[in-house]
C-alpha positions as CSV (number, residue, x, y, z in Angstrom):
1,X,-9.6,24.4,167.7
2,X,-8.9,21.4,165.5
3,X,-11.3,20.4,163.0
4,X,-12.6,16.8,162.1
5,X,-13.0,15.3,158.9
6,X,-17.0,15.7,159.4
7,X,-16.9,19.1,160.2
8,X,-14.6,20.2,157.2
9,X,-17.2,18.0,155.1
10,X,-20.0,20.1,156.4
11,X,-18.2,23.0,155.9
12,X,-17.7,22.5,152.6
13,X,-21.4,21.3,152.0
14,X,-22.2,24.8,153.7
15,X,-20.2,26.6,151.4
16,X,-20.9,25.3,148.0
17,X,-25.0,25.7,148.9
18,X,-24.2,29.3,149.6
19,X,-22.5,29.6,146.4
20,X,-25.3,28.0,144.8
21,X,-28.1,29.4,146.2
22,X,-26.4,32.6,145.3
23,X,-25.7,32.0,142.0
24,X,-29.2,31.0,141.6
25,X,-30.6,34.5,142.7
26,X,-29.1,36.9,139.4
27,X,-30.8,39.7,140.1
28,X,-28.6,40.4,143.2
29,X,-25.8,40.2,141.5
30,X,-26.4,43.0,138.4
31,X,-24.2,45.0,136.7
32,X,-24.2,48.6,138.5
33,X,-24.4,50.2,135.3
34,X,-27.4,48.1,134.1
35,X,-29.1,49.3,137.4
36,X,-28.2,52.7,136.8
37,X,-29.9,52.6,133.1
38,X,-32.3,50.6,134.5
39,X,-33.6,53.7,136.9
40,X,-33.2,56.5,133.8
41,X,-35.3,54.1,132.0
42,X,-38.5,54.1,134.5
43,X,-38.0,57.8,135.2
44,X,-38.4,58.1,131.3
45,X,-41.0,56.4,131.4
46,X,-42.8,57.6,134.5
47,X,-42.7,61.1,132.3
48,X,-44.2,59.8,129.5
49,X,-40.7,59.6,127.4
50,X,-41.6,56.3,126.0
51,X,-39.0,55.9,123.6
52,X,-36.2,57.0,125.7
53,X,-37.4,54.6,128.5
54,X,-37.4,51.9,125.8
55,X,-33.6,52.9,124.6
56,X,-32.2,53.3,128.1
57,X,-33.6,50.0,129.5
58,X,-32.4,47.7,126.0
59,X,-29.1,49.2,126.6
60,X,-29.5,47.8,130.3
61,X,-30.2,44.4,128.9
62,X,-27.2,44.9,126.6
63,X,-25.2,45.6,129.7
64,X,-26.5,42.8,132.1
65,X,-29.4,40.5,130.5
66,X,-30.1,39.3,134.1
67,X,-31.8,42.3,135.0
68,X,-35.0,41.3,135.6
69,X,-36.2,44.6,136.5
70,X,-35.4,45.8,133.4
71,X,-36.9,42.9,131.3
72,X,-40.5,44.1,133.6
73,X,-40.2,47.9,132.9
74,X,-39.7,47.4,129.2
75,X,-42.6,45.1,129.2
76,X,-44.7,48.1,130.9
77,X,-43.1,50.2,128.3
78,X,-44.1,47.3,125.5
79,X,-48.1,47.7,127.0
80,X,-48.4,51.2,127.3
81,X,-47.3,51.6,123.9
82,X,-49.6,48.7,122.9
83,X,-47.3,46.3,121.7
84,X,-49.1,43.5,124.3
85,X,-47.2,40.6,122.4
86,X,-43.8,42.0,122.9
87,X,-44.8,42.4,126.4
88,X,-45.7,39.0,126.6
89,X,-42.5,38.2,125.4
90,X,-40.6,40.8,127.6
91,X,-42.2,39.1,130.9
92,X,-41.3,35.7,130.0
93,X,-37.8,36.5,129.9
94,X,-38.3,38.1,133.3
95,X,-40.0,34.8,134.7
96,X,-36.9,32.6,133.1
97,X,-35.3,34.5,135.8
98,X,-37.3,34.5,138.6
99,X,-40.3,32.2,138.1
100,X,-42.3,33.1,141.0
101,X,-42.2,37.1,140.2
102,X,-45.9,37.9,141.2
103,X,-45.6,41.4,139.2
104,X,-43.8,39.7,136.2
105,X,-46.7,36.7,136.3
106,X,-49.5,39.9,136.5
107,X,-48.4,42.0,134.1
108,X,-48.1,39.2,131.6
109,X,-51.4,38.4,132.6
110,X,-53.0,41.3,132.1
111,X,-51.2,41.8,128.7
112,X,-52.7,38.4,127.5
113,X,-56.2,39.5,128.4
114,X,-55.5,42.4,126.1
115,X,-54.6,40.4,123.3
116,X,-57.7,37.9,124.5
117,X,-56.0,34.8,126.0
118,X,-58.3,34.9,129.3
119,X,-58.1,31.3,129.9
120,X,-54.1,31.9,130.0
121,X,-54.1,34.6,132.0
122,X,-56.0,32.8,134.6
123,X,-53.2,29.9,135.1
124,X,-51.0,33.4,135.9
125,X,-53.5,34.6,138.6
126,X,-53.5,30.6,139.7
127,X,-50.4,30.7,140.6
128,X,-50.4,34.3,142.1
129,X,-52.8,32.7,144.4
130,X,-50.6,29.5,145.7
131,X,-47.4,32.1,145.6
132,X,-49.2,35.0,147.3
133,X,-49.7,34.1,151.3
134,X,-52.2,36.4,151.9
135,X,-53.9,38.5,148.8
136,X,-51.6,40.7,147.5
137,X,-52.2,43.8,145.1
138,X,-50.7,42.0,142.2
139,X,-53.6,39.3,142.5
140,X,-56.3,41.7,142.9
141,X,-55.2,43.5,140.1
142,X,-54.8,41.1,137.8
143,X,-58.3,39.8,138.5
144,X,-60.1,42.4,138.0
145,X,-58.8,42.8,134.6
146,X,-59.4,38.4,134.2
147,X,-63.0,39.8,135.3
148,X,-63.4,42.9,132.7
149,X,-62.6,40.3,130.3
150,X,-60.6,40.6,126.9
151,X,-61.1,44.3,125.4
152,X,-63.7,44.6,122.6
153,X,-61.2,44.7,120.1
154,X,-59.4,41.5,121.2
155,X,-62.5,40.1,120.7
156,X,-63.7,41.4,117.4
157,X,-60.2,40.0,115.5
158,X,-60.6,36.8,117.2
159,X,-63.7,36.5,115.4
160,X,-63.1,38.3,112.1
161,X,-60.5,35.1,111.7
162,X,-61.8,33.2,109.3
163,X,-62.6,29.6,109.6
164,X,-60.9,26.7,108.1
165,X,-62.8,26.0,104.8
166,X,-65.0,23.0,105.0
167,X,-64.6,20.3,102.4
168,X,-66.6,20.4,99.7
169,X,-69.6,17.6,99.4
170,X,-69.8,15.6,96.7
């Protein structure tokens, strides 16, 4: 079968989207040893071993910083420790990855209701509605936490900050 100019043209066309389109998706193509640290670190965390979760999944980052898995369960790791800024942080590097990562946009939801940013946490759960075709548990989840509302404590430093000082009258 002899090929035409068109169809070599196409071809090519065919090929460099596939390249593209997998180059676009790193998460499939992570380092086998940052997966393998990546699964010690959730079983340490899944028994409580907090710190050794949070040692084994940096050293996945160290080994592949396109594992967005890992950049996720270190941000659980960040929240159940209470550190709900550095999990903030932690699940933005995961959405530079993936941006449509309902769990990623959920959990840094419900991480800035902890620290009080409501209003921001609802433009997460916006667009875990327009990503999610039907409702998904990620949604649901992160609502009800919108719903509880920012913990007491979130609440209290937001308004033990002192206001600017007003200028004097004269």
């Amino acid at each position: 079968m002899r090929l035409t100019p068109p169809a070599i043209a196409l071809a090519v066309l065919l090929a460099t989207v596939s390249s593209v389109s997998h180059s676009a998706r790193p998460d499939a193509m992570v380092d086998a040893r940052s997966m393998a640290l990546l699964k010690q670190g959730e079983e340490a965390a899944a028994s409580g071993q907090l710190t050794a979760a949070n040692d084994a999944l940096e050293t996945a980052l160290a080994v592949d910083p396109r594992n967005r898995g890992a950049f996720i369960e270190l941000a659980k790791v960040a929240t159940r420790q209470g550190l709900n800024g550095k999990a903030i942080r932690l699940y933005r590097e995961a959405l530079s990855l993936e941006p449509n990562d309902v769990t990623a946009l959920a959990g840094q939801g419900e991480a800035m209701v902890a620290k009080g940013a409501v209003t921001k946490a609802g433009e997460n759960l916006t667009k875990i509605k327009t990503l999610c075709v039907v409702t998904c548990p990620q949604e649901v989840s992160l609502a009800a936490v919108i719903a509880r509302g920012a913990p007491p404590e979130a609440v209290t430093a937001a308004a033990a900050t002192p206001a600017p000082a007003k200028p004097a009258a004269n």
